[in-house]
Biopython code that builds the backbone (N, CA, C, O; Angstrom):
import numpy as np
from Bio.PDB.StructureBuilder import StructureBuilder

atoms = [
    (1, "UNK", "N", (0.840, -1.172, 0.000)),
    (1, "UNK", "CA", (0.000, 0.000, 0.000)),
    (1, "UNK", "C", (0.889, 1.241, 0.000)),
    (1, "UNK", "O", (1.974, 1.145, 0.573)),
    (2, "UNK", "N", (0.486, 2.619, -0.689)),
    (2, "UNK", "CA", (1.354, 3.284, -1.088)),
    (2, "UNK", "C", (0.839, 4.861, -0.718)),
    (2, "UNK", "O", (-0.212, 4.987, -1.346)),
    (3, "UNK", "N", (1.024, 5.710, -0.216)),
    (3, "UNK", "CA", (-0.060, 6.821, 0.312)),
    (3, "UNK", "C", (-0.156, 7.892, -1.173)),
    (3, "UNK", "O", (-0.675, 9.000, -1.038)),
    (4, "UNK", "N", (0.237, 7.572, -2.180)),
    (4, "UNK", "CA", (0.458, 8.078, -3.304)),
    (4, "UNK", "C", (-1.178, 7.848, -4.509)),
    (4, "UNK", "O", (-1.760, 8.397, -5.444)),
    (5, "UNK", "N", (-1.253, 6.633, -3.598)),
    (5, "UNK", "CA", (-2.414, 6.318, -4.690)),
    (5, "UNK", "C", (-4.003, 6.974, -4.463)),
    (5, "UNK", "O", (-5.003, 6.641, -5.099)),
    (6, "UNK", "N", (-3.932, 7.935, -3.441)),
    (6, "UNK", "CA", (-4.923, 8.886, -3.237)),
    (6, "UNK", "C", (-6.486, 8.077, -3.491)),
    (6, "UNK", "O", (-7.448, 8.485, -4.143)),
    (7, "UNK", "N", (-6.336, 6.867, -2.764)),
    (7, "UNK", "CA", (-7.323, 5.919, -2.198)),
    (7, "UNK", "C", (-7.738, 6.160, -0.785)),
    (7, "UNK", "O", (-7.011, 6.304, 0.198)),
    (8, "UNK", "N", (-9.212, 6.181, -0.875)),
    (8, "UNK", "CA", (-9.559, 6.247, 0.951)),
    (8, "UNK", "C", (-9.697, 4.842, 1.275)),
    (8, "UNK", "O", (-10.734, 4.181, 1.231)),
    (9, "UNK", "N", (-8.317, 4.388, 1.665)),
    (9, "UNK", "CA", (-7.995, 2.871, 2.259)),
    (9, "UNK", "C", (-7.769, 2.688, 4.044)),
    (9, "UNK", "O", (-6.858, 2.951, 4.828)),
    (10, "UNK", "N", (-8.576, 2.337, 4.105)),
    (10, "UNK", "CA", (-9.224, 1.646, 5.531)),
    (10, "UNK", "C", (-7.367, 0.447, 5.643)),
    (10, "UNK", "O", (-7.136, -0.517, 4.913)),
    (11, "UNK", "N", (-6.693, 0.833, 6.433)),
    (11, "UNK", "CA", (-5.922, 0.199, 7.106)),
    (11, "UNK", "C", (-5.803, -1.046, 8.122)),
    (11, "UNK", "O", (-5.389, -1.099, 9.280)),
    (12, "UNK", "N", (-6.259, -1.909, 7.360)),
    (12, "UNK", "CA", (-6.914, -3.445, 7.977)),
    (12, "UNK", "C", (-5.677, -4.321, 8.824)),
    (12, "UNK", "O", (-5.704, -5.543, 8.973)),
    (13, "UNK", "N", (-4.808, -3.590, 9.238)),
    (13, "UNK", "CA", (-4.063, -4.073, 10.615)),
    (13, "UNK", "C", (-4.426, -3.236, 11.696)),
    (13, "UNK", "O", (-4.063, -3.874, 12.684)),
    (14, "UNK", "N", (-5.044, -1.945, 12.163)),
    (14, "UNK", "CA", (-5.366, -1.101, 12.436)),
    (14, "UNK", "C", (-6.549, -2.238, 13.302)),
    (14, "UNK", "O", (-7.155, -3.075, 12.634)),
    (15, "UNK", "N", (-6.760, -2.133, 14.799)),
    (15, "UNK", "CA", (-7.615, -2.758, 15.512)),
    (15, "UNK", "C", (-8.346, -2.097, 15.912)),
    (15, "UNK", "O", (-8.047, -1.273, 16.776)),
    (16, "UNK", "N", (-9.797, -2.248, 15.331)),
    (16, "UNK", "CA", (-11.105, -1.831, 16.319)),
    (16, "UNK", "C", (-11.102, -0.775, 14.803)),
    (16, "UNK", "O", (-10.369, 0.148, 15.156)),
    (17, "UNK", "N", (-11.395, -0.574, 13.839)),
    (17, "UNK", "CA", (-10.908, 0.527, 12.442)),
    (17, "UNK", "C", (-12.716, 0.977, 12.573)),
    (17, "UNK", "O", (-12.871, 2.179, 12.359)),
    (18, "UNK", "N", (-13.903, 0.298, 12.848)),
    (18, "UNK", "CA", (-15.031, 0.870, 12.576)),
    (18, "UNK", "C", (-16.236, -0.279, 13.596)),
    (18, "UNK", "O", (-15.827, -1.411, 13.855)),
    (19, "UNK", "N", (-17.066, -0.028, 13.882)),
    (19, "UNK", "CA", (-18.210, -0.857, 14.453)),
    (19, "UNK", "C", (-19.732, -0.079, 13.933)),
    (19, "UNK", "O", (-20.096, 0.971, 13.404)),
    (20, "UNK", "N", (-20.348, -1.427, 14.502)),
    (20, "UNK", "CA", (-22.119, -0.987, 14.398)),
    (20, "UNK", "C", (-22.372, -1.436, 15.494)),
    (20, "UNK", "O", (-21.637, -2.172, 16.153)),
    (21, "UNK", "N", (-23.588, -0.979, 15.834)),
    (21, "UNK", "CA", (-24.189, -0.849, 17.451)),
    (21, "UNK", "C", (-25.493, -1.807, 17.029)),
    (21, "UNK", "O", (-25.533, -1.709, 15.803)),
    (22, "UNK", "N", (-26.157, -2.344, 17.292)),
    (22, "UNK", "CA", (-27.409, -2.884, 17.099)),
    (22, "UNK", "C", (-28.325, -3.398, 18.284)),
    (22, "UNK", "O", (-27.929, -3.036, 19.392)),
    (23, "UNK", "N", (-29.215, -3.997, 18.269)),
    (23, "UNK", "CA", (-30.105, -4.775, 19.127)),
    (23, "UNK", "C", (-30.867, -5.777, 18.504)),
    (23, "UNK", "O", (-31.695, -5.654, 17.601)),
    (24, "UNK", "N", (-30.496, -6.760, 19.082)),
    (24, "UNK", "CA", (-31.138, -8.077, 18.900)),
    (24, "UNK", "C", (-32.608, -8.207, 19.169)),
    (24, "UNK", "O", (-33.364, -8.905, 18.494)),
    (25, "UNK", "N", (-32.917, -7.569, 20.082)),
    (25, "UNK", "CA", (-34.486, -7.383, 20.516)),
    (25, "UNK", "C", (-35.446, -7.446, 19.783)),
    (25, "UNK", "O", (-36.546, -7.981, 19.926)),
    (26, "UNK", "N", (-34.786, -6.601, 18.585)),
    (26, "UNK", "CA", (-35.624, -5.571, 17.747)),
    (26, "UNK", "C", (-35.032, -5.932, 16.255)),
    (26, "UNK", "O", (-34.814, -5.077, 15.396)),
    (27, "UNK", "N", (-34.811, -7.318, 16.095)),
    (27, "UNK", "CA", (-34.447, -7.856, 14.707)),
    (27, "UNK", "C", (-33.333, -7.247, 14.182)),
    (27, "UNK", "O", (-33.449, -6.773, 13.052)),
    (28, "UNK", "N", (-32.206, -7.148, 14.789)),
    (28, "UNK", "CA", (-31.004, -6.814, 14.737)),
    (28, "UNK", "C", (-30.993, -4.900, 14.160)),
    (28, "UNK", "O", (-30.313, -4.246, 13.369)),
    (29, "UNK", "N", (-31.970, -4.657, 14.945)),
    (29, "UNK", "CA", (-32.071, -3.151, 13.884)),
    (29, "UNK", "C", (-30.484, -2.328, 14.673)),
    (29, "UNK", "O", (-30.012, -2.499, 15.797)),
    (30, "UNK", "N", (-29.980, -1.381, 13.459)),
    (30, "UNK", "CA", (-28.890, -0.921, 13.990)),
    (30, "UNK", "C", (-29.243, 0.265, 14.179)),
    (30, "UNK", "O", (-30.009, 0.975, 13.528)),
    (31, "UNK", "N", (-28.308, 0.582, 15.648)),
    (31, "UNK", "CA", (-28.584, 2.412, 16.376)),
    (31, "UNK", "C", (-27.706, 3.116, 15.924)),
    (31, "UNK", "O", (-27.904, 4.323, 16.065)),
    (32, "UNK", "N", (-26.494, 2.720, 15.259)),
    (32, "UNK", "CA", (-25.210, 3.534, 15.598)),
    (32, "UNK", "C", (-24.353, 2.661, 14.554)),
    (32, "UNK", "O", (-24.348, 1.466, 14.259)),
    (33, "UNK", "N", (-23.637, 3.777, 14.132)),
    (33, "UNK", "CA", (-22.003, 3.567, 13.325)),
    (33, "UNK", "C", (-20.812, 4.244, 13.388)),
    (33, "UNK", "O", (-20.691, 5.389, 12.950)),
    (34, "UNK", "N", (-19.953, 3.645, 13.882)),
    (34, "UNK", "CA", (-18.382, 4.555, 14.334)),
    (34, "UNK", "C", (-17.295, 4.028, 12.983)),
    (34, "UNK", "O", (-16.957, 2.861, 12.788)),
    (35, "UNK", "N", (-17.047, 4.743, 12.487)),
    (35, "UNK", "CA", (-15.509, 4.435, 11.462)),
    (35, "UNK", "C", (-14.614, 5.328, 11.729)),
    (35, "UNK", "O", (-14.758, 6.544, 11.601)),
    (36, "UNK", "N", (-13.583, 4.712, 12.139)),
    (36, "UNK", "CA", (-11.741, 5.487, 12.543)),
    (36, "UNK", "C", (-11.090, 5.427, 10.865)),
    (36, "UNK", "O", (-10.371, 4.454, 10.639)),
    (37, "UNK", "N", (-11.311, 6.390, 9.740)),
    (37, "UNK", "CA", (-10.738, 6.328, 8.310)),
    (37, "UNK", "C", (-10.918, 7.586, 7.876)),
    (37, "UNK", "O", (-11.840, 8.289, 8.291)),
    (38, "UNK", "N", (-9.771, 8.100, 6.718)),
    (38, "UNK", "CA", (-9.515, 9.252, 5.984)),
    (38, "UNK", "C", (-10.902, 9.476, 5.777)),
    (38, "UNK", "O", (-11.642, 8.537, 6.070)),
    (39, "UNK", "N", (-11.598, 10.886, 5.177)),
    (39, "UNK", "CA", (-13.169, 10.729, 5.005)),
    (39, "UNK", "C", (-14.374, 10.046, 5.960)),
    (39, "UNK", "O", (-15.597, 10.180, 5.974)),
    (40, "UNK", "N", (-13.851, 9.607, 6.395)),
    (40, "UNK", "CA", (-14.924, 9.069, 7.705)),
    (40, "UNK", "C", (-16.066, 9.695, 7.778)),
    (40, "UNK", "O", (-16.941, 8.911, 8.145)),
    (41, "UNK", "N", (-16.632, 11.227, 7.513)),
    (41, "UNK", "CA", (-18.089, 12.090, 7.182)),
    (41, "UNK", "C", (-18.436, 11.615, 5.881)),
    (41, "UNK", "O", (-19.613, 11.881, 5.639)),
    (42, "UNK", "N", (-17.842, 10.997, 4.926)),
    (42, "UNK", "CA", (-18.325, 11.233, 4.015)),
    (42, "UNK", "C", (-19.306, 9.666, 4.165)),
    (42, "UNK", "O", (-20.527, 9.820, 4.139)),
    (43, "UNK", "N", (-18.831, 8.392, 4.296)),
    (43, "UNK", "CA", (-18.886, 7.157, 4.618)),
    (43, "UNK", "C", (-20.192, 7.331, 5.549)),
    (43, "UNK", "O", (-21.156, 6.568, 5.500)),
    (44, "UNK", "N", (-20.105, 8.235, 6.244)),
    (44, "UNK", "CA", (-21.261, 8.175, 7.995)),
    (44, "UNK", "C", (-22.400, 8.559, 7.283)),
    (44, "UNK", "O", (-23.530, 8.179, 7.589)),
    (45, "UNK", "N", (-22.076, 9.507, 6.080)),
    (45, "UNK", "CA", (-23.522, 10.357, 5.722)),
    (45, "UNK", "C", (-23.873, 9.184, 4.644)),
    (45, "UNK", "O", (-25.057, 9.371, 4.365)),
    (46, "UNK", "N", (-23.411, 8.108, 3.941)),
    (46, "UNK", "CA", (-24.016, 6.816, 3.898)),
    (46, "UNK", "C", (-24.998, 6.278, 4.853)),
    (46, "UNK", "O", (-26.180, 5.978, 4.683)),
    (47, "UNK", "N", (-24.293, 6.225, 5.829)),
    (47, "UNK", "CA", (-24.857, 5.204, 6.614)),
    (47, "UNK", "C", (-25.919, 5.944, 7.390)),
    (47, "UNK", "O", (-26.900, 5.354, 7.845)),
    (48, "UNK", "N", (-25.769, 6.912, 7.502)),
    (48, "UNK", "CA", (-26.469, 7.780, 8.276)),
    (48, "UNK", "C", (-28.207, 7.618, 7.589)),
    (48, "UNK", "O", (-29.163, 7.615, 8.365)),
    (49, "UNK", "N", (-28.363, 7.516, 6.357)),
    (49, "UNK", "CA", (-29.265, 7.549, 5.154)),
    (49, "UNK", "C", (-29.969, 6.126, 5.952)),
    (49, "UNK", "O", (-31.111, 6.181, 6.410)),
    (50, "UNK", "N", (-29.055, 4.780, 6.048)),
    (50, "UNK", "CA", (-29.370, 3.590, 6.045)),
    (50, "UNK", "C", (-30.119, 3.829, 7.410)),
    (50, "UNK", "O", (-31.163, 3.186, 7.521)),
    (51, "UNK", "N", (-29.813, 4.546, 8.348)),
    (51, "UNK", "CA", (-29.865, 4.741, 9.707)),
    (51, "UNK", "C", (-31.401, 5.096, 9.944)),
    (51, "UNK", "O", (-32.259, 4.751, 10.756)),
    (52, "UNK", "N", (-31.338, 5.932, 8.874)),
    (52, "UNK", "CA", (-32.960, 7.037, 9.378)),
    (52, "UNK", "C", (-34.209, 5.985, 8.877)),
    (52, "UNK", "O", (-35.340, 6.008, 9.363)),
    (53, "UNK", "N", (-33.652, 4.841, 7.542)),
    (53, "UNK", "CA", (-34.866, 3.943, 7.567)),
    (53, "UNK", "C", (-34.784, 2.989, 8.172)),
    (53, "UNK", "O", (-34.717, 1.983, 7.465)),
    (54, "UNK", "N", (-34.750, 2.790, 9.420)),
    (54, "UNK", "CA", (-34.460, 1.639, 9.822)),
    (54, "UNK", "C", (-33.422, 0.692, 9.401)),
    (54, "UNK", "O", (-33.861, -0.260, 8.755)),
    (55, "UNK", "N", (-32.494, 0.706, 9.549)),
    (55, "UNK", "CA", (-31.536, -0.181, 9.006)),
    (55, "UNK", "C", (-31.409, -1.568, 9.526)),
    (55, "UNK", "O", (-30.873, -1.354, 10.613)),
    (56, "UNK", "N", (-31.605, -3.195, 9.412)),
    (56, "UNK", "CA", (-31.006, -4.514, 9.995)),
    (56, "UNK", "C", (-29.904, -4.482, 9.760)),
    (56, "UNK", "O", (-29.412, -3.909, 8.788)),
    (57, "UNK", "N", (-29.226, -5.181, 10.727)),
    (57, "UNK", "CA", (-27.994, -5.951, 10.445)),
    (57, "UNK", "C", (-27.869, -6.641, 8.871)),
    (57, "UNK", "O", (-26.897, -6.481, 8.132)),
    (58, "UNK", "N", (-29.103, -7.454, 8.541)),
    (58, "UNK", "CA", (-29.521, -8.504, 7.118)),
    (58, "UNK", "C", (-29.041, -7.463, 6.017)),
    (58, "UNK", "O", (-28.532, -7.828, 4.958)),
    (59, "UNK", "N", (-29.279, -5.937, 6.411)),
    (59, "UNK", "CA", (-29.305, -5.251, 5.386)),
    (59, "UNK", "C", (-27.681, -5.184, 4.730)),
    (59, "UNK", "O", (-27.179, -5.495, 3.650)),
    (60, "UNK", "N", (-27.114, -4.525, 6.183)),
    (60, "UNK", "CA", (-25.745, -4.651, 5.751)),
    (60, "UNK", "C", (-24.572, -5.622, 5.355)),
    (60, "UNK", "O", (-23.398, -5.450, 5.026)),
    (61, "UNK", "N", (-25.311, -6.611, 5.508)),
    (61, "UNK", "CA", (-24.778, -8.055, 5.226)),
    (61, "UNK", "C", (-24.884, -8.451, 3.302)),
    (61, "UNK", "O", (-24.189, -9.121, 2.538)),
    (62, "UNK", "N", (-26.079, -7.656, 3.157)),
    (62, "UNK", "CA", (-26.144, -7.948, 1.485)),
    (62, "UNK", "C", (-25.088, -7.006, 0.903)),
    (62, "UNK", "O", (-25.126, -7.235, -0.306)),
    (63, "UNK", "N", (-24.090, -5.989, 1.153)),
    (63, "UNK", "CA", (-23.865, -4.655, 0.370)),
    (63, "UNK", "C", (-22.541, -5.248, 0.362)),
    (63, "UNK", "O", (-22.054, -6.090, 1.116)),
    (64, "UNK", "N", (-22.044, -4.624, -0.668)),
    (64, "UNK", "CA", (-20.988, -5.338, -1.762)),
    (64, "UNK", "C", (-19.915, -3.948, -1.410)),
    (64, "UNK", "O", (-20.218, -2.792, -1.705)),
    (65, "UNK", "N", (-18.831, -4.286, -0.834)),
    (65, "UNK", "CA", (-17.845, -3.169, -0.922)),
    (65, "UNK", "C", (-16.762, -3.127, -2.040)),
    (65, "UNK", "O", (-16.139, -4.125, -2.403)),
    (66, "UNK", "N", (-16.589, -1.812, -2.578)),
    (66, "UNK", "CA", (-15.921, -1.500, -3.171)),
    (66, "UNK", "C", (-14.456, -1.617, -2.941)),
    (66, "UNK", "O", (-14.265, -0.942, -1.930)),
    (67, "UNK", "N", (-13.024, -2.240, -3.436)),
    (67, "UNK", "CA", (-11.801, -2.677, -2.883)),
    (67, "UNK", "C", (-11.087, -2.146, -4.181)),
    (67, "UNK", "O", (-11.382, -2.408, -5.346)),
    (68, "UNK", "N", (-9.971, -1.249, -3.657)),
    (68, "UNK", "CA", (-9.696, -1.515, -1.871)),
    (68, "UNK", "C", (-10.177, -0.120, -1.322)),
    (68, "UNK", "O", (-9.441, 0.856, -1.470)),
    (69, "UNK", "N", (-11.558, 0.014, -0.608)),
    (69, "UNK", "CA", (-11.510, 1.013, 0.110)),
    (69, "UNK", "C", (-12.052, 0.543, 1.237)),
    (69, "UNK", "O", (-12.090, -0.683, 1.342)),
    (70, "UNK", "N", (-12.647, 1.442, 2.441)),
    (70, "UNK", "CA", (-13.291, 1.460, 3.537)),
    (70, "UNK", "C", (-14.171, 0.398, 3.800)),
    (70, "UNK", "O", (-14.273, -0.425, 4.710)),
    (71, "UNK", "N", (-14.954, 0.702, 2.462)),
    (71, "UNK", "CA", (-16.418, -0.214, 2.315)),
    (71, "UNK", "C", (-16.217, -1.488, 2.151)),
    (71, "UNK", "O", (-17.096, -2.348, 2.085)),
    (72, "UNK", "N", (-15.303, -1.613, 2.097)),
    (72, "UNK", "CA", (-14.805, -3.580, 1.310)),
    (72, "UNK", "C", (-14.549, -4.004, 2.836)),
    (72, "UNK", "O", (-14.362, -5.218, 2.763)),
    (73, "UNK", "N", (-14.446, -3.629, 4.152)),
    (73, "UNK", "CA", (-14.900, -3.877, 5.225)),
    (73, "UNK", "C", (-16.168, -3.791, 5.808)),
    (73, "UNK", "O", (-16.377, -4.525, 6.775)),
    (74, "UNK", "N", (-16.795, -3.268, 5.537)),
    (74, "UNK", "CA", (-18.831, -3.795, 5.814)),
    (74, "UNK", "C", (-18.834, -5.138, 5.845)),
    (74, "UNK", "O", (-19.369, -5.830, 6.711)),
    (75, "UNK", "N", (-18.187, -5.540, 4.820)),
    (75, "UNK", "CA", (-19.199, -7.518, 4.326)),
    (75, "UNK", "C", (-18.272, -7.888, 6.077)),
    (75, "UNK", "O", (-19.135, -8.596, 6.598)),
    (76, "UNK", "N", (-17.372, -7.817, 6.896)),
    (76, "UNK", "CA", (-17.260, -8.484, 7.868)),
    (76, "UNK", "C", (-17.836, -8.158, 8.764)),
    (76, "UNK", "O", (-18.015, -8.976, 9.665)),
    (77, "UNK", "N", (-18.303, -6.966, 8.861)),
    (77, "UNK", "CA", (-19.334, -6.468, 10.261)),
    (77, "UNK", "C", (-20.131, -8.134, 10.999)),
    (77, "UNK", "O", (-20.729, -9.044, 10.426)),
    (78, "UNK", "N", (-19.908, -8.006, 11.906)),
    (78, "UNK", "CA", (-20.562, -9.346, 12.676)),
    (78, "UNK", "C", (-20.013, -10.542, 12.286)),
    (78, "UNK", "O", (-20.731, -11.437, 11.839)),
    (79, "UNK", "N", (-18.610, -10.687, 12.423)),
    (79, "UNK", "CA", (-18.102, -12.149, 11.888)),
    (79, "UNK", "C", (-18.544, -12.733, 13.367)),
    (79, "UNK", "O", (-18.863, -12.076, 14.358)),
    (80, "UNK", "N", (-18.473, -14.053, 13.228)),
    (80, "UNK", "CA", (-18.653, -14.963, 14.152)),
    (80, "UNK", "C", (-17.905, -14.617, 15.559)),
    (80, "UNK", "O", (-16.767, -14.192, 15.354)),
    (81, "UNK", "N", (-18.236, -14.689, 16.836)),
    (81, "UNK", "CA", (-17.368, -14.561, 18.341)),
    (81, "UNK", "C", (-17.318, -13.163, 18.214)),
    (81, "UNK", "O", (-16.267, -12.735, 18.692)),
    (82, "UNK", "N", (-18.165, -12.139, 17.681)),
    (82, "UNK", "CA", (-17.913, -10.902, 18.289)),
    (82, "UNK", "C", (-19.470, -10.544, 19.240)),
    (82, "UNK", "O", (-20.616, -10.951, 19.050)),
    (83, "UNK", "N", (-19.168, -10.055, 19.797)),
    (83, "UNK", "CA", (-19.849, -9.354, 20.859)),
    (83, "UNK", "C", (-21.621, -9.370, 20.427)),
    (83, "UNK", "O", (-21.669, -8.177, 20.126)),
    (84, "UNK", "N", (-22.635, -9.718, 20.262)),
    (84, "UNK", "CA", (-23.903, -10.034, 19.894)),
    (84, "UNK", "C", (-24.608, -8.131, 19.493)),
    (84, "UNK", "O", (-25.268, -7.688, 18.553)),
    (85, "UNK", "N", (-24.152, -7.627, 20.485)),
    (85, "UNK", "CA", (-24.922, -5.859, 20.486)),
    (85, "UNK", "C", (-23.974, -4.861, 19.651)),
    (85, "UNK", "O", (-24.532, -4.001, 18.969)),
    (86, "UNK", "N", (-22.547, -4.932, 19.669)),
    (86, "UNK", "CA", (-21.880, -4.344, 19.214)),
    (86, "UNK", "C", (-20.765, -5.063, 18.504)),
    (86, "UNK", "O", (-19.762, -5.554, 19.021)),
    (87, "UNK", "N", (-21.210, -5.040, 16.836)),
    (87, "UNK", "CA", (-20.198, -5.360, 16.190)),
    (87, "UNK", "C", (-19.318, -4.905, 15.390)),
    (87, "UNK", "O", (-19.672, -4.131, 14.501)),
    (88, "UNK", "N", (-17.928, -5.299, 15.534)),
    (88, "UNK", "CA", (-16.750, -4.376, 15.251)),
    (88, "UNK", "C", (-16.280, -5.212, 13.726)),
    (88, "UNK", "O", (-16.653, -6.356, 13.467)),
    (89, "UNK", "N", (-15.384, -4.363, 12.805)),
    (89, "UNK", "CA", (-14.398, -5.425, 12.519)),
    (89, "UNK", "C", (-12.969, -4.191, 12.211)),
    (89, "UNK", "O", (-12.818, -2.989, 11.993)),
    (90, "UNK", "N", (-12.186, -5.388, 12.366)),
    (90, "UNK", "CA", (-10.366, -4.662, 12.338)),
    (90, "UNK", "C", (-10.297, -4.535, 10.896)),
    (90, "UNK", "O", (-9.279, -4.094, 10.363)),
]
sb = StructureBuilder()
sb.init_structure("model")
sb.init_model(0)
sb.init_chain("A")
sb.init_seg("    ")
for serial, (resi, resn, name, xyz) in enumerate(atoms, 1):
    if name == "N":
        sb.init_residue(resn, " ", resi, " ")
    sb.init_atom(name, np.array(xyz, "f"), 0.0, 1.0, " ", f" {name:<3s}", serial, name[0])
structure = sb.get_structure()
């Protein structure tokens, strides 16, 4: 990786890089999204959109990220052994 290539690249050794907040209660609907990345407002006002209609977990599980950027980390949100309410990925 090269800082030349004027990519907003999400640094995937970087631990804890973004999470979603959710509740199981309520069919995994999500409350909340934190991303630590270059542009990080621009990414939130995505999600922010997903946020105001109700967003599931199911939802974000279908969306296809673009690589190599930020988004090509979504498809792991909630891998297996993380935390049930708050899921992270590195």
């Amino acid at each position: 990786m090269t800082d030349d290539l004027g990519l907003d690249i999400v640094r995937v050794n970087r631990a804890k890089s973004g999470k979603i907040i959710g509740r199981r209660e309520q069919s995994d609907l999500i409350l909340g999204f934190h991303i630590l990345t270059p542009n990080a407002g621009e990414i939130t006002q995505g999600f922010a959109i997903a946020l105001k209609f109700d967003a599931k977990k199911a939802n974000f599980d279908r969306l296809i990220g673009i690589h190599p950027t930020a988004s090509s980390e979504n498809s792991k949100l909630g891998e297996p052994g993380l935390h049930p309410i708050t899921q992270s990925y590195n």
